[in-house]
C-alpha positions in Angstrom: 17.0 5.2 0.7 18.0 2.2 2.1 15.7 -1.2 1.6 17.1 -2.5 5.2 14.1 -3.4 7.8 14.9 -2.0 11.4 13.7 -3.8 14.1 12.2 -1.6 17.3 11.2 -3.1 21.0 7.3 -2.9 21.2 7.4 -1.3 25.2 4.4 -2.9 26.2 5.5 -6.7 25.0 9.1 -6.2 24.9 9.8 -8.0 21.5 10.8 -6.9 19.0 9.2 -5.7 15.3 10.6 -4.9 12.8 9.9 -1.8 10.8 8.3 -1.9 7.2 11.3 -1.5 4.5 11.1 1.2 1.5 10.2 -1.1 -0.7 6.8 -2.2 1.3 6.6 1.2 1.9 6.5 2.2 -1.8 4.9 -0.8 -2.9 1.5 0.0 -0.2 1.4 3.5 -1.7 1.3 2.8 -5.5 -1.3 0.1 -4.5 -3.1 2.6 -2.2 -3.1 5.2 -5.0 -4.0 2.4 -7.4 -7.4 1.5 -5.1 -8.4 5.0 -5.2 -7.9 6.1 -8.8 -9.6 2.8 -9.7 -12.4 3.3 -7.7 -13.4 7.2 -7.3 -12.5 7.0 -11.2 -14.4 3.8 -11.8 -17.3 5.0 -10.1 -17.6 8.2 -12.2 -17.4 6.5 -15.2 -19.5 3.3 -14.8 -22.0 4.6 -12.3 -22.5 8.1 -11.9 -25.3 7.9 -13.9 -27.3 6.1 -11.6 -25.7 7.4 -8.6 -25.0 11.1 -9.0 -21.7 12.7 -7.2 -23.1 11.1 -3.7 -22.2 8.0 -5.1 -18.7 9.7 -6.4 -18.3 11.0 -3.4 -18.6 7.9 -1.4 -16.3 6.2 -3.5 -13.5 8.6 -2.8 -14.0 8.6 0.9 -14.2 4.5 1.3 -11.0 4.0 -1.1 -9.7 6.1 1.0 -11.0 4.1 4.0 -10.2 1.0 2.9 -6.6 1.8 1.7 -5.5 3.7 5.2 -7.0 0.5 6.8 -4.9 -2.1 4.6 -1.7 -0.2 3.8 -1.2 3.0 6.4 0.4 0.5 9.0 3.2 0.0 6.7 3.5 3.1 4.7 1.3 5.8 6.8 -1.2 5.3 3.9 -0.8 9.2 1.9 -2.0 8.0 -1.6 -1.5 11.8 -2.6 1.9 13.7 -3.0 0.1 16.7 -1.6 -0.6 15.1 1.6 3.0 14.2 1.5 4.2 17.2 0.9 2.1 18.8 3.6 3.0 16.4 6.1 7.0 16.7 5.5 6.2 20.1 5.4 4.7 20.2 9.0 7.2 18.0 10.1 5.2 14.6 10.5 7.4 13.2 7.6 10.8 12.3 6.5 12.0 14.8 3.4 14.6 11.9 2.5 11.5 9.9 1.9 9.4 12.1 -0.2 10.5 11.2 -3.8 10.1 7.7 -3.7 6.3 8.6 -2.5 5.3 10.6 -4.8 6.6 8.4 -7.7 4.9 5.7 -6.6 1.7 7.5 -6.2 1.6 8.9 -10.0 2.7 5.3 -11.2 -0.3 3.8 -8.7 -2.8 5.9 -10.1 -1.3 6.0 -13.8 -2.1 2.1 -13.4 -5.4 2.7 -12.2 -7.0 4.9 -15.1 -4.8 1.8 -17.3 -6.5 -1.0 -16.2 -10.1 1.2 -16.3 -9.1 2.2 -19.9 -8.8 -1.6 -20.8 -12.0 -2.4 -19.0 -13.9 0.4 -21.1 -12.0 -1.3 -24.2 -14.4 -4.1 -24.7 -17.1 -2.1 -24.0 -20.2 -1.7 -25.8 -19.5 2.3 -26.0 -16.2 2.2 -26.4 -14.6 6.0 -25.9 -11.7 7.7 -24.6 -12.6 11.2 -24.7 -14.4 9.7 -21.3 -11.8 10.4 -19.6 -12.0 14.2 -20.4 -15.0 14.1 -18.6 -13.3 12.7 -15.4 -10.6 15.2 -15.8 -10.2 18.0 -12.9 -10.1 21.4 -14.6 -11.7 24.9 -15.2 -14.0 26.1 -17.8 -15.1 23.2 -20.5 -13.7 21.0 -17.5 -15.4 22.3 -14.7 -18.8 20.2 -14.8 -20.6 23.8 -14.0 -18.6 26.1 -15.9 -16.5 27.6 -13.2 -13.4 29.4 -14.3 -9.8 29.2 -12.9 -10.1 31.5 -10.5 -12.7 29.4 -8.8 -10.8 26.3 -9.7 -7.9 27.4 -8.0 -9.4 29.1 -4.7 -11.6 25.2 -4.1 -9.1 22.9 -4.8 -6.8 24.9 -2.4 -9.3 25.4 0.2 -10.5 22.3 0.0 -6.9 20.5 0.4 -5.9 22.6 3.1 -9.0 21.4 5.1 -8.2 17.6 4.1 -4.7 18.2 5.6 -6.0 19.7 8.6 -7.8 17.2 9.4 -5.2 14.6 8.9 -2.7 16.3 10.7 -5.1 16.6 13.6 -6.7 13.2 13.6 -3.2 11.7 13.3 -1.7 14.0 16.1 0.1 11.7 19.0 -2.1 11.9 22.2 -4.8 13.9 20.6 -7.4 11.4 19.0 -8.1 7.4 18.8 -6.0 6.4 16.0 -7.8 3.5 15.1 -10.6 6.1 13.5 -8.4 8.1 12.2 -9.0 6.4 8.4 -12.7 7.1 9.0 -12.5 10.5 9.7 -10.3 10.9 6.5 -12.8 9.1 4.5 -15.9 11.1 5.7 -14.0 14.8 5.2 -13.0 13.5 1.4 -16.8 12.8 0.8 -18.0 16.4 2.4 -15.2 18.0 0.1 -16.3 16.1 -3.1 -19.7 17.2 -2.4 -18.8 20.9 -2.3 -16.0 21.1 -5.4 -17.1 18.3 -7.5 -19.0 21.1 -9.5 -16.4 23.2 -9.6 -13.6 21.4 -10.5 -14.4 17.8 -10.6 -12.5 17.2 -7.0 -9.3 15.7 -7.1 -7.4 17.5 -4.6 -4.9 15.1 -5.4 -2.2 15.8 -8.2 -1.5 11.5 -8.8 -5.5 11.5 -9.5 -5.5 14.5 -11.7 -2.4 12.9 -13.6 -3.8 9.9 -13.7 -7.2 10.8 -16.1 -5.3 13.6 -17.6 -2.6 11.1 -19.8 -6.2 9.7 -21.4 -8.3 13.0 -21.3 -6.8 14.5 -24.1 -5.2 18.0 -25.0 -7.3 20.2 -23.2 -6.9 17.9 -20.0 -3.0 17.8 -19.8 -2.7 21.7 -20.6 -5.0 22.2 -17.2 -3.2 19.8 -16.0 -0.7 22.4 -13.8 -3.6 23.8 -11.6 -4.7 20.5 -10.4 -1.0 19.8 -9.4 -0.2 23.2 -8.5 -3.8 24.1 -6.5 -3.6 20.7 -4.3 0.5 21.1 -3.4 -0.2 25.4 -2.3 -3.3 24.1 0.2 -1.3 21.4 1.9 1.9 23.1 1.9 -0.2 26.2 3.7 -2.2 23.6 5.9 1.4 22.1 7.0 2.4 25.5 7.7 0.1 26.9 9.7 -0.7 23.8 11.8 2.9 23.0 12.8 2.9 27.0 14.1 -0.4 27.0 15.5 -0.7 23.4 16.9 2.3 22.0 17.4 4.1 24.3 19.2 5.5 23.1 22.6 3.4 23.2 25.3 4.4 26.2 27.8 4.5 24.8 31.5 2.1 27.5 34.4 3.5 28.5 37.8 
């Protein structure tokens, strides 16, 4: 990929801009990925508590808010390699590009559960089997006791409806742009609320990855369904909006 900053002609002012490079563009999505791993992750571990998955849930949706806000003018803000994939997938993203995305969303994160894990360090209650209990996963990691089957079926279901609703809010000539971050926000938070239970909600496999490396053995072996799950729903979502909703418009007599 090349590091090289185009410049375009803005039609309405007729100067020119120039383009975010790769590097800007990787560098807003490992901080992106960074803002939300350290704070849905944060939030779990030093307030849930007090605050119960509302307050989780809030935290994923404004990290997710405040990140689109700040970086998704220079990188399109994904923060997730399945919303990558699901948007190269439905066309709405360069292939070339992917790579480079999704490594710097697992390093973002990566550094996110490192700086928490140094934070929880000098604590009073030092422990890192903590991080198990942040970890996505099925059986003694599902927070209710759910089993694979219906880890599987909500974090698919759940990402599929994430990427909908991206694709859709994002869609040129279809909706006010300027909201679109808040819309992504608010549809995280609904969908924390319904699979935090089930599989402690990541829908995101740089999340996942991120509290897995500290979470211990049990955590990295479940590790493949919280990468797998999240990639088959925005793969599927990609596929069936790009058919369904993106189609050409067909001209009437």
């Amino acid at each position: 990929m090349s590091d090289t900053a185009p410049a375009v002609t803005d039609p309405s002012t007729d100067q020119k801009l120039t383009l975010p490079s790769t590097a800007q563009k990787l560098t807003a999505e490992l901080l992106g990925t960074f803002i939300l791993v350290f704070g849905v992750i944060g939030a779990a571990i030093f307030s849930s508590a007090n605050t119960g998955l509302l307050g989780v849930a809030f935290a994923l949706g404004l990290a997710v808010v405040v990140g689109a806000y700040a970086f998704g003018p220079i990188s399109g803000g994904h923060f997730n390699p399945a919303v990558t994939l699901g948007l190269a997938i439905a066309g709405r993203f360069a292939w070339k590009d992917v790579l480079g995305y999704l490594a710097a969303q697992v390093v973002g994160g990566i550094l996110g559960s490192v700086v928490l894990l140094g934070i929880l360090s000098t604590g009073p209650k030092f422990d890192i089997a903590i991080f198990r209990s942040v970890s996505t996963g099925y059986d003694e990691l599902s927070p209710a006791g759910f089993g694979l089957g219906s880890f599987l079926i909500v974090e698919i279901v759940a990402t599929a409806i994430f990427l909908f609703v991206i694709l859709g809010v994002t869609s040129a000539g279809r909706a006010a742009s300027n909201l679109a971050p808040l819309a992504i926000g608010l549809t995280l938070t609904v969908l924390v609320l319904v699979a935090g239970p089930v599989s402690n909600a990541s829908f995101n496999p740089a999340r996942s990855i991120a509290t897995a490396i500290f979470g211990g053995e049990l955590a990295l072996t479940q590790l493949w369904a919280s990468i797998v799950a999240p990639i088959v729903g925005a793969l599927l979502a990609g596929v069936i909006y790009k058919a369904v909703f993106d189609r050409p418009a067909k001209l009437t007599a």
